[in-house]
N, C-alpha and C positions, 0 to 999 in steps of 0.2 A: 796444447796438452804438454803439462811438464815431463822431463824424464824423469823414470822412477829413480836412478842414481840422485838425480836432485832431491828427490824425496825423501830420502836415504840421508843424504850429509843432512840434511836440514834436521832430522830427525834427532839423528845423533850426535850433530855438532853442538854442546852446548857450550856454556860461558862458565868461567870458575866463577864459585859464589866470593864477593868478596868479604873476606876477614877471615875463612874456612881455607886453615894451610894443613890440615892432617886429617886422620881418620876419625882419632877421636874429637875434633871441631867439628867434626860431621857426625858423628853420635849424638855430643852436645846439641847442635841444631835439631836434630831430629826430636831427640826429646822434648827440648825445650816447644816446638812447634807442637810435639802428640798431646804433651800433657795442658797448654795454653799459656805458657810462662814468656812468649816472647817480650811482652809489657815490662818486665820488671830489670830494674840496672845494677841496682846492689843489693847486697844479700843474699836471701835463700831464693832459689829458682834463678839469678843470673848466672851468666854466662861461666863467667870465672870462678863461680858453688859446683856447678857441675863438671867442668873443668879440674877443680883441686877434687871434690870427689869419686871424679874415674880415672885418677893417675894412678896406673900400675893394676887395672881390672884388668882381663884379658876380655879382647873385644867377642868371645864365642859367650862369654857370660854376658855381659850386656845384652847380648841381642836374645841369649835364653829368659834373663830377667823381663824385657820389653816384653817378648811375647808372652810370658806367664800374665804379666798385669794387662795385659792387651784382654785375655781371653779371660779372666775373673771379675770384668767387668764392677772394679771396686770405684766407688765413690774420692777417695783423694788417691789417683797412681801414681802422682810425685811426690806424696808421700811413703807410698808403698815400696816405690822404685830404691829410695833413701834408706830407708831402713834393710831391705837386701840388700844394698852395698856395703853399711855398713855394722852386717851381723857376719859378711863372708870375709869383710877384712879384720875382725874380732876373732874369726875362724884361724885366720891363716896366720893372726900373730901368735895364739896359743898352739898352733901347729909347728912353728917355727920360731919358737921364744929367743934362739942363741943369737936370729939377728935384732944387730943396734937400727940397722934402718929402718925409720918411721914411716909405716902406708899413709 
């Protein structure tokens, strides 16, 4: 019979994923895995699309977005997901016209 301490590390030891060095690589992944986009390598739905589209989201809105299209049960939610990010950073540039920096 194992010890339950073994049980334990085992549990919780896990392996970093590799290519996922931040938070939001781990957003990214997730997504990409919810909505079924891991397939794809360029363009809309890769990696590096959803990467250039949640640079500078703050991560409490992401995860409000995910769950909003989690629970509306719509037919394309990587679509849906796209278009909330980018009506709230439309949002936040007429909020904030004086800056030069492009979201």
């Amino acid at each position: 019979m194992e010890n339950i301490s073994e049980k334990i590390s085992e549990k919780f030891s896990r392996k970093p994923q590799k290519g996922i060095h931040s938070g939001l690589h781990a957003h990214v992944d997730e997504i990409r895995k919810e909505y079924g986009e891991t397939h794809i390598i360029k363009g809309v739905g890769s990696f590096g699309f959803y990467l250039g589209l949640l640079k500078g989201v703050p991560d409490s809105m992401i995860w409000q977005w995910r769950s909003e299209i989690r629970q509306s049960n719509v037919h394309t939610p990587a679509k849906v997901f796209c278009w909330k990010v980018r009506q709230w950073k439309k949002q936040k540039a007429v909020d904030n016209p004086e800056s030069d920096k492009k979201i």
